[in-house]
C-alpha positions in Angstrom: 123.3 96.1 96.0 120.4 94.2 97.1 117.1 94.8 95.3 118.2 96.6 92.3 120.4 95.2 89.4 122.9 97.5 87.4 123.7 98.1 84.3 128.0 98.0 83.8 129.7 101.1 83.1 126.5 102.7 83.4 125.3 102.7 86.8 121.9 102.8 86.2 119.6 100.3 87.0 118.3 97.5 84.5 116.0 95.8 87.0 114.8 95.0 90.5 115.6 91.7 91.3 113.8 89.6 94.0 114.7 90.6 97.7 117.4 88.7 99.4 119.8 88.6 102.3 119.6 91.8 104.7 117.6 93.8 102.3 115.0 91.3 102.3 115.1 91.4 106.7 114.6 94.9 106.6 112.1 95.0 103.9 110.4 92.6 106.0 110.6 94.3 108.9 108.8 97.7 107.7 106.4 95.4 106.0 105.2 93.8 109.3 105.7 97.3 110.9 103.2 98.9 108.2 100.9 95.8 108.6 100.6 96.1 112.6 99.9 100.1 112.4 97.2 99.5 109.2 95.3 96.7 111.4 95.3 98.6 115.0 94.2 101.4 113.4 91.1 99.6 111.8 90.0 97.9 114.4 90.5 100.0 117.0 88.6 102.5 114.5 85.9 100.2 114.0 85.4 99.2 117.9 85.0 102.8 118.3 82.4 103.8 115.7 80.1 100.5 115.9 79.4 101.2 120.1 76.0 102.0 120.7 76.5 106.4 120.9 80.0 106.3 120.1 80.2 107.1 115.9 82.8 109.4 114.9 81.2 112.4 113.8 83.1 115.5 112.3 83.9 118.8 115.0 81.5 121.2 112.9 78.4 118.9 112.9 79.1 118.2 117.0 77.8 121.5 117.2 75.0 121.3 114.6 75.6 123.1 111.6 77.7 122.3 108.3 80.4 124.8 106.6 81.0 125.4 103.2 84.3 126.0 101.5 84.2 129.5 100.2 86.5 132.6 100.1 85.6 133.1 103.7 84.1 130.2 106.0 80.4 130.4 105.5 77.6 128.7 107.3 75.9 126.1 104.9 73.2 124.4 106.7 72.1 124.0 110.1 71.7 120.4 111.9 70.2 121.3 115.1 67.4 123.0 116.8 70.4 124.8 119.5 71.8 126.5 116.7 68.8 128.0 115.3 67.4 129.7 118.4 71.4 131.0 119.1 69.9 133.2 115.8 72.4 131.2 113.1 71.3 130.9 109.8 72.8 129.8 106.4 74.7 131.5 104.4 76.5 133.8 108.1 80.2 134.3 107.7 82.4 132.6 110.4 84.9 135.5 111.9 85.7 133.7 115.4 86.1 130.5 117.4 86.5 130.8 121.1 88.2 134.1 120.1 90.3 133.2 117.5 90.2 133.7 114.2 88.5 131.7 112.3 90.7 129.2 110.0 90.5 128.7 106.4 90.2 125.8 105.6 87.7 122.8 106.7 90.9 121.3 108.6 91.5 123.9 110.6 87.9 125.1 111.5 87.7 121.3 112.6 90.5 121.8 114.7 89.4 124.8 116.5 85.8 123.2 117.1 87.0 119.9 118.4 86.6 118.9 122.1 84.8 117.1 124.7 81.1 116.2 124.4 78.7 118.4 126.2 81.3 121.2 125.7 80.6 124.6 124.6 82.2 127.1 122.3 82.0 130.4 121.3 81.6 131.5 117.7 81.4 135.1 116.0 79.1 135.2 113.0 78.9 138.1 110.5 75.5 137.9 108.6 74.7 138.6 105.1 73.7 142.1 106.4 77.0 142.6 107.9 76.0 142.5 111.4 78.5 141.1 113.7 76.7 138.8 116.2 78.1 135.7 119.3 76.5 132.3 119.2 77.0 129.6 121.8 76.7 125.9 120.7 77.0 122.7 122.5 79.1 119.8 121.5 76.1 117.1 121.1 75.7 114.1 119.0 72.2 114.4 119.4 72.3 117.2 116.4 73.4 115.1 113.9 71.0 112.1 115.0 67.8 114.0 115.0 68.9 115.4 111.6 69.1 112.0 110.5 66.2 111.0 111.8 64.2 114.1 110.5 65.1 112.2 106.9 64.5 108.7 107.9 68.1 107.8 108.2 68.8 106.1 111.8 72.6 106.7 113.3 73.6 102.9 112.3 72.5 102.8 109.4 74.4 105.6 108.1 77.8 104.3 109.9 77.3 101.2 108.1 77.3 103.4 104.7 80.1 105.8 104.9 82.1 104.1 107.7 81.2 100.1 106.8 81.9 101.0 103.1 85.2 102.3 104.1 85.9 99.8 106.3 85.6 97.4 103.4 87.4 99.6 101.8 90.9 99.3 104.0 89.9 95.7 104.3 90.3 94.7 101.0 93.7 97.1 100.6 95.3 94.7 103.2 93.8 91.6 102.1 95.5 92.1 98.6 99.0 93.2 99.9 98.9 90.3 102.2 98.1 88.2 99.4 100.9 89.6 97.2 103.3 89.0 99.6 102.4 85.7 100.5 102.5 84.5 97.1 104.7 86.8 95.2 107.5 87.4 98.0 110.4 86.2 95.8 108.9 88.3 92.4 110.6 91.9 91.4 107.9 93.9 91.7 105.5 92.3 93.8 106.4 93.1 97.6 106.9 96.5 96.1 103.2 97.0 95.0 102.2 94.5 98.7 104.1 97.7 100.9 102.6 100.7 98.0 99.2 99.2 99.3 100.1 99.4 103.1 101.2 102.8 102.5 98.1 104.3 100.6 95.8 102.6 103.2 97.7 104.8 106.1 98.0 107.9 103.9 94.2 108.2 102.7 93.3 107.4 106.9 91.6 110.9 106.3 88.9 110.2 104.5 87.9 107.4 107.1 86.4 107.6 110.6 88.7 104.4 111.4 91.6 106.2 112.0 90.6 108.6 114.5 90.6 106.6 117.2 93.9 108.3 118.3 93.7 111.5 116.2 97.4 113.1 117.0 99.0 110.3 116.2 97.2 108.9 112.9 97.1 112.2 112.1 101.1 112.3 112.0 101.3 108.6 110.4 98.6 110.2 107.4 101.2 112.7 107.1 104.3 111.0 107.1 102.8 107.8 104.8 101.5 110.2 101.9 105.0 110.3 100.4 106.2 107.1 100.5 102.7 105.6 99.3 103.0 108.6 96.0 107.0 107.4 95.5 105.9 103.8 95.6 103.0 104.1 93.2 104.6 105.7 91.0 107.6 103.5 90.8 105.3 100.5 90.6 103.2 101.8 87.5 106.6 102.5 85.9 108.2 99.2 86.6 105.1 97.4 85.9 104.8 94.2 85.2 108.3 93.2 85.2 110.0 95.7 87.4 112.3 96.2 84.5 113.6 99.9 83.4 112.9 99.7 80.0 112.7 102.0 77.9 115.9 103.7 79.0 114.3 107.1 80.9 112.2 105.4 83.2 115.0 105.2 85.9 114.6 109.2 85.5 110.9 109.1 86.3 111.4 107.2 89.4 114.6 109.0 90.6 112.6 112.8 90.0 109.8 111.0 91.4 111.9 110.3 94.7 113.4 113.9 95.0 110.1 116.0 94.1 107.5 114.5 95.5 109.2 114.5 99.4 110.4 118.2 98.4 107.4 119.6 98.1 105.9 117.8 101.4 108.6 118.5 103.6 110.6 121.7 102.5 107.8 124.1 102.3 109.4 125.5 99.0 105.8 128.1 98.5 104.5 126.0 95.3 100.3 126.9 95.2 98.5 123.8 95.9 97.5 123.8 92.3 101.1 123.4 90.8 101.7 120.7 92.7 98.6 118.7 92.2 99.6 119.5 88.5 103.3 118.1 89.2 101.6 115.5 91.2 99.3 114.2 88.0 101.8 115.0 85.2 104.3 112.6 87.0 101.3 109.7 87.0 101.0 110.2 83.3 104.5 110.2 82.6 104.0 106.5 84.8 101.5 105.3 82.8 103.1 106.4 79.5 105.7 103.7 80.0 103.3 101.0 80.9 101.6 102.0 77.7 105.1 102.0 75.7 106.0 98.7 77.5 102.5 97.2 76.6 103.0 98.1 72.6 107.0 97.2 72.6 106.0 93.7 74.4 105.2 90.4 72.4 101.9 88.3 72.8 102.2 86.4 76.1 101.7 87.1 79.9 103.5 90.8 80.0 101.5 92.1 77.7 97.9 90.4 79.8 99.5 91.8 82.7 99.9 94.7 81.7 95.8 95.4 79.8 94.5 94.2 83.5 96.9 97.3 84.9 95.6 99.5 82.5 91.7 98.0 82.8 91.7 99.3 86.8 93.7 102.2 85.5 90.7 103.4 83.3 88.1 102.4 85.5 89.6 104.6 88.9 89.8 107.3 86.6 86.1 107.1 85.8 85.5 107.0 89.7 87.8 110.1 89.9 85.4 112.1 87.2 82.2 110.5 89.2 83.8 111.4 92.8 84.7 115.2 91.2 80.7 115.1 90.4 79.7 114.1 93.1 81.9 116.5 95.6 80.3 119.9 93.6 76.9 118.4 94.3 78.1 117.9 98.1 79.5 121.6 98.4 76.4 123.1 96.6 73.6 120.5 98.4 70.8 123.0 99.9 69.7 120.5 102.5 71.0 118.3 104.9 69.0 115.1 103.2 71.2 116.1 99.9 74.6 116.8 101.7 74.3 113.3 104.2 73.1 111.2 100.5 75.9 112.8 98.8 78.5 111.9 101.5 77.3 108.6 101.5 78.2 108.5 97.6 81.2 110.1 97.8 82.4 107.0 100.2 80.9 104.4 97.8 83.2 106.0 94.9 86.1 106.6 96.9 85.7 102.6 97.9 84.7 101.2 94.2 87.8 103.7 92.8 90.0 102.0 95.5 88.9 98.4 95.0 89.6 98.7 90.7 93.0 99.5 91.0 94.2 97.7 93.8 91.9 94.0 92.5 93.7 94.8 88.7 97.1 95.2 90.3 96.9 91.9 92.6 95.5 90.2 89.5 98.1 91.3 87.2 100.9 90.8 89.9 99.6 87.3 91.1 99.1 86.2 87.0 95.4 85.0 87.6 93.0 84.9 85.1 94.9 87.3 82.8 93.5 86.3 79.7 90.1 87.2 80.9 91.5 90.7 80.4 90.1 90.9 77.0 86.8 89.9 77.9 86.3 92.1 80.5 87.6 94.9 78.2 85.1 94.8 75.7 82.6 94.2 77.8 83.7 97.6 80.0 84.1 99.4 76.7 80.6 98.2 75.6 78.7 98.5 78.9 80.3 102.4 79.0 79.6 102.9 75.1 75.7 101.6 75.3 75.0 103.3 78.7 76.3 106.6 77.2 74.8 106.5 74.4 71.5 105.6 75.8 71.6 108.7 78.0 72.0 110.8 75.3 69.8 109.5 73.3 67.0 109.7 76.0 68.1 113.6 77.1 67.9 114.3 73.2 64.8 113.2 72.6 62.8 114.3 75.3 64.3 117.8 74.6 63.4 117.6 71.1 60.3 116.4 72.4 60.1 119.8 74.4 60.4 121.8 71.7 58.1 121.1 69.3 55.7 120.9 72.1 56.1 124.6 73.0 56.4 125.5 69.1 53.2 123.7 68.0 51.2 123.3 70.8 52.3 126.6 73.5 52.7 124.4 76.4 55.2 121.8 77.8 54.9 118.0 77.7 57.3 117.1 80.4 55.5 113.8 81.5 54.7 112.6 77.7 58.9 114.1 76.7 60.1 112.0 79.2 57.9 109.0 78.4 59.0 109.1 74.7 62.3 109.6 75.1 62.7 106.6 77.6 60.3 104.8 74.9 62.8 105.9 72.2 65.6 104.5 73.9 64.2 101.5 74.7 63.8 100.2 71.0 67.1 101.5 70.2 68.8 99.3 73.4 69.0 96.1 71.0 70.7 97.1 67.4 72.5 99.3 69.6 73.8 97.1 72.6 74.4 94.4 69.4 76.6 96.5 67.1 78.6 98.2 69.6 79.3 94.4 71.1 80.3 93.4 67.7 83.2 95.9 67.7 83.9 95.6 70.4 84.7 92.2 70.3 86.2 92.4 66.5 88.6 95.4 68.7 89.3 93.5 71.2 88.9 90.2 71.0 90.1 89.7 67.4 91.6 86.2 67.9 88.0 84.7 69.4 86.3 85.9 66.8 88.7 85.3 64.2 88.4 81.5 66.0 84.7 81.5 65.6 84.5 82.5 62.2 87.6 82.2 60.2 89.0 78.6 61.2 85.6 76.7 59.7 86.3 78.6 56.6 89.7 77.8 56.6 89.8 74.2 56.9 86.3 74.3 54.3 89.0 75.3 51.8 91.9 73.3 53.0 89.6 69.8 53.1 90.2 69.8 49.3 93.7 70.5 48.9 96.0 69.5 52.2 96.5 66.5 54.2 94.9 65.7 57.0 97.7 66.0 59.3 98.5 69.5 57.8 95.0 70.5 58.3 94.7 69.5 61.8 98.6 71.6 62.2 96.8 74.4 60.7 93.8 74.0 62.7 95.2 73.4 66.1 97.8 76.4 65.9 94.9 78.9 65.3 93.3 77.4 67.9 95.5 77.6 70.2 96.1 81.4 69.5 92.5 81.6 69.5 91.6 80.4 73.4 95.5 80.9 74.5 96.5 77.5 74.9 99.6 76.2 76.3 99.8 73.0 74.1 97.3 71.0 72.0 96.9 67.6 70.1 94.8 66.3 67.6 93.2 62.5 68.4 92.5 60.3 65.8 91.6 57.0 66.5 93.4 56.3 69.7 96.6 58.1 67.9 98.5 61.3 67.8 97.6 63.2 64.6 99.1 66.9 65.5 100.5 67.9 68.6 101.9 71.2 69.3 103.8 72.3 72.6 103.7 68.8 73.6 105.5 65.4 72.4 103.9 62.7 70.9 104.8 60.4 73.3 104.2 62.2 76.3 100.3 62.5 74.9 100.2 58.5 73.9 101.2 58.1 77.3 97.8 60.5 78.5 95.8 58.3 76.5 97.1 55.0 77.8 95.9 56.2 81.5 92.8 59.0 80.5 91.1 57.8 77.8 88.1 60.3 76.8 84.6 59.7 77.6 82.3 57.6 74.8 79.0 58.7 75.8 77.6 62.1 74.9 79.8 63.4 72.6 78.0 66.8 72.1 79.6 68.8 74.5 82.7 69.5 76.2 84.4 67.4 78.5 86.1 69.2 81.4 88.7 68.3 84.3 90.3 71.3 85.5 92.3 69.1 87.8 94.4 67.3 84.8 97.6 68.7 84.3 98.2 67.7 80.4 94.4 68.5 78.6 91.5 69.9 81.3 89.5 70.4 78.1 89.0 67.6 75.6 86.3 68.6 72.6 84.7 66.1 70.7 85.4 66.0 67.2 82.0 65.0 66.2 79.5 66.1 63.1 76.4 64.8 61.8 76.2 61.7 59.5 80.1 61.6 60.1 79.7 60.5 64.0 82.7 60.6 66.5 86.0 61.1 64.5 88.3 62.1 67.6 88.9 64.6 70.0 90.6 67.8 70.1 92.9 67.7 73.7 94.0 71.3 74.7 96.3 72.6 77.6 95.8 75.0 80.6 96.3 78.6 79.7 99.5 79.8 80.8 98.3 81.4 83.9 97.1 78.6 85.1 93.6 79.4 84.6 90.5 77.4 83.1 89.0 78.8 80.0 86.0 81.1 79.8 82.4 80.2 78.9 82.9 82.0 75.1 86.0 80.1 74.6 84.4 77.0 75.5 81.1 77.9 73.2 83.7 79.1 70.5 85.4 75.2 70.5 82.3 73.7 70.7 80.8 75.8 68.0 83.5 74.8 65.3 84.4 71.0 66.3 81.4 70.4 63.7 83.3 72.1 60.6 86.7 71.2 61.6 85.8 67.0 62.1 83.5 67.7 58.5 87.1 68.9 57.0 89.1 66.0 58.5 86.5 63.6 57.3 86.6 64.9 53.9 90.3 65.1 54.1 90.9 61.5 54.7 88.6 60.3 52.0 90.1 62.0 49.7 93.4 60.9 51.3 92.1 57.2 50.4 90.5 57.9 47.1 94.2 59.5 46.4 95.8 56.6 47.4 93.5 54.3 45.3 94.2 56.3 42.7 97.9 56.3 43.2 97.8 52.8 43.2 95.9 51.8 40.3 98.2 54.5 38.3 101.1 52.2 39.6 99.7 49.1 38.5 98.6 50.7 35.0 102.5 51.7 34.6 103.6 48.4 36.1 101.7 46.7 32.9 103.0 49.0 30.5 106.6 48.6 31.6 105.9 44.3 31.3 104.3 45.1 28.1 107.2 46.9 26.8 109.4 44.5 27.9 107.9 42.0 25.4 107.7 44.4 22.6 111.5 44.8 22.8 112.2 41.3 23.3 109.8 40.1 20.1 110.4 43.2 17.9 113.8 44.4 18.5 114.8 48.0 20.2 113.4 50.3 17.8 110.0 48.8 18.9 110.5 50.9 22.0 111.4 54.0 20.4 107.8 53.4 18.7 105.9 52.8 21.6 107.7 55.6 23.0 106.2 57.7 20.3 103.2 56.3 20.3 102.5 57.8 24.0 103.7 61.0 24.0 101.3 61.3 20.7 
């Protein structure tokens, strides 16, 4: 069967294997399909909202007040000057819309609101005394707008925030499936992850004001898209990177994956909506569990890069889920409209930033760019979120410390000279602090670039004395190479090959006969990202030892160029290691001198011998024999 390889006798699959034949038409086809109905809906979307009057705004602000999710549906604030004098105030229980009961959910009170501008409808209010009163509002944008403008936020302005940002948003979620397919089409897992991301952009169309241009119908393609985008994400964390089913029971995540996930959408089977978002996250951990199992089982190499950038945008949307879980209780419990608009505004940046992590580390990963720089941006993560946190606590602790002993020695609170402390505090600790945690960081991370930076010059200051030059610069280049993750490498010595590794000799002589390095400045790096063989060529050069040769190194595997530490870490131990190599081949010659003038020595003793015996007869040479072992 196209699409999926099987294991014999077994019947369960090994692998995906790259589309082909009619699998790969019809693939196409729903690809293009999903395409078409993700960029209609956008733009017709964004035609709509960015007219002059014409912004989507929700039913229950339409007729100027706001409701907040409760056990019954509860009045939270009040946009508009209409709904006041109708005698609504916060905190009145909803009971009837146009007669009908009133919904539970924000959904369905949405629903019944909706209709045309300049409408009216009816609504039954009970208030917090528990008298039963009828209100008539108008359908009018105007509510919202002089809401807006009552906090200095024009109409525009706050369309460009909420429905701009997720505009962006969708934007950049078709940008990087088009991408993936353009230049992954023939990989296992890659048009897999392109058609996940044209699924989650129709299945989250809820939470933006694009797609309700035509609300029946995106309405129905939200629904029907939620599943498949689930199933494919899923699958695509549990393939990941290779789209291989390894270990063994991964098959049985995706296959449970398949049947529960459209069971509990389309059958109605009664589960609360909190055992399925429990189902729903325990089968994203069980996804995520083989990526990590994959990641540990996996060698060094472009898997195991692939699969830390996965993981990176992994961590990171989970930090945007905590913040967007934050910032949603501070939206339900805002007292005013200033704090509910600013809240909604945030929620959309999270929603957007949580979006753009995972699908940027999954394009990365999937299109092999710049995975090495996984690392880097690792520890730098790990130590931005360590030093931030820590920073926080330090300034809440101290200014509540500060508190304290303020109302225990002096009666009286010290908010303004707490606070100032504490931020005071903080501020001298920002440098040792941001300083060790980097150093761990990196030493956690990054072991091999720091093991480059400081290990290799002590290493070849001890093997100077002892090996050859040639096994020195073996020694040298292979850590190296480790260190900055090098494809191949050579040593230059005088126009001629003294190590290479991952590379002939002769194919590098023949690099030299048509590049020859630069002879200028030979203090710095020389860069050409454009040469296929060596883009970076370090100058072995060291004070009062002058140019020895140059240290040629290949692109990275992925293709990329290396980053700024890398290049500071070569440039930083060229010194040491052309000191070494220096050494090295003195001592080399002084050896050899040595070695010679021993042969000569011997060379007189054996002529000298040979006279002895020819003058003195054979036991002559049994003496001398005896005479130098004593």
């Amino acid at each position: 069967m196209n699409g999926i390889k099987y294991r014999n006798g077994f019947g369960l699959p090994r692998e995906l294997v790259p589309l082909d034949g009619w699998f790969r038409f019809v693939f196409m086809v729903v690809w293009w399909f999903l395409l078409a109905l993700s960029l209609i809906g956008a733009i017709s979307g964004a035609w709509k909202d960015f007219r002059p009057g014409h912004a989507t705004t929700s039913p229950t602000q339409l007729v100027g007040i706001m409701v907040g999710d409760a056990q019954w549906p509860t009045v939270r604030l009040i946009l508009g000057d209409e709904a006041i004098r109708s005698g609504l105030h916060p905190g009145d229980r909803l009971v009837a819309i146009d007669g009908k009961p009133v919904g539970a959910d924000r959904q369905t009170i949405d629903a019944q609101l909706a209709g045309p501008i300049s409408g009216s409808v009816m609504i039954d209010a009970r208030s917090r005394l528990g008298q039963l009163s009828r209100h008539r509002l108008t359908r009018d944008p105007l509510h919202r707008q002089q809401a807006l403008e009552a906090m200095g936020l024009n109409q525009t302005l706050n369309v460009l925030l909420t429905s701009g940002v997720d505009f962006l948003r969708i934007a950049l979620t078709i940008t990087c499936a088009a991408w993936l397919m353009s230049r992954r089409s023939r990989d296992r897992l890659a048009p897999w992850a392109s058609m996940m991301m044209l699924s989650m952009v129709l299945a989250t169309s809820d939470t933006s004001s694009w797609y309700q241009s035509a609300p029946g119908f995106w309405t129905e393609i939200h629904l029907q898209a939620n599943v498949p985008a689930f199933v494919l994400l899923v699958g695509v964390l549990a393939l990941f990177p290779e789209g291989c089913f390894k270990p063994r029971w991964t098959w049985a995540v995706v296959i449970v994956t398949a049947i529960v996930v459209p069971a509990m959408n389309y059958s109605h089977i009664g589960l609360s909506p909190e055992v399925e978002n429990v189902i729903i996250l325990l089968l994203m951990a069980l996804a995520v569990v083989l990526i990590v199992i994959r990641h540990r089982s996996m060698p060094p190499g472009t898997g195991r890069q692939q699969i830390r950038w996965a993981l990176l945008g992994f961590f990171w949307s989970l930090v945007c889920i905590v913040a967007l879980v934050i910032v949603e209780i501070a939206s339900d419990n805002a007292s005013t409209f200033s704090a509910a608009i600013w809240t909604t505004i945030l929620q959309h940046l999270v929603i957007a930033l949580l979006n753009a992590l995972l699908m940027i580390a999954i394009t990365i990963s999937l299109l092999r760019y710049r995975l090495y720089d996984a690392d880097e941006t690792i520890s730098r993560s790990i130590t931005f979120g360590i030093v931030t946190l820590a920073l926080l606590l330090i300034f809440a602790g101290a200014e509540k410390a500060i508190e304290i002993l303020g109302e225990e020695y002096f009666g009286e609170r010290l908010g303004a000279i707490a606070s100032g402390t504490g931020a005071a505090i903080a501020a001298v600790m920002i440098g040792p602090l941001h300083h060790r945690v980097t150093l761990w960081a990196e030493h956690r991370f990054r072991s091999q670039l720091g093991h480059l930076r400081l290990g290799l010059p002590l290493l070849v200051a001890d093997m100077r004395e002892t090996a050859t030059p040639r096994a020195l610069a073996n020694t040298a280049l292979a850590r190296i190479e480790k260190g900055v993750h090098a494809d191949h490498g050579a040593v230059i010595i005088e126009n001629d090959v003294l190590s290479a590794h991952g590379i002939d000799d002769k194919t590098v002589r023949a690099w030299l006969a048509k590049d020859l390095a630069p002879t200028s400045n030979f203090r710095r790096l020389y860069c050409d990202r454009t040469d296929p063989f060596f883009p970076m060529r370090v100058p072995l050069y060291a004070d009062g030892v002058g140019l020895l040769g140059w240290l040629l190194l290949g692109p990275r595997p992925d293709g990329s160029f290396f980053s700024k530490e890398e290049r500071e870490a070569l440039l930083a131990i060229a010194d040491p290691i052309a000191r070494a190599l220096a050494i090295a081949f003195q001592r080399e010659k002084a050896d050899g001198e040595w070695i010679r003038e021993v042969g000569a020595l011997r060379g007189m003793i054996d002529r000298l011998n040979d006279r002895l015996n020819r003058h003195f007869g054979p036991d002559t040479d049994e003496l001398t024999h005896n005479r130098s072992v004593t």
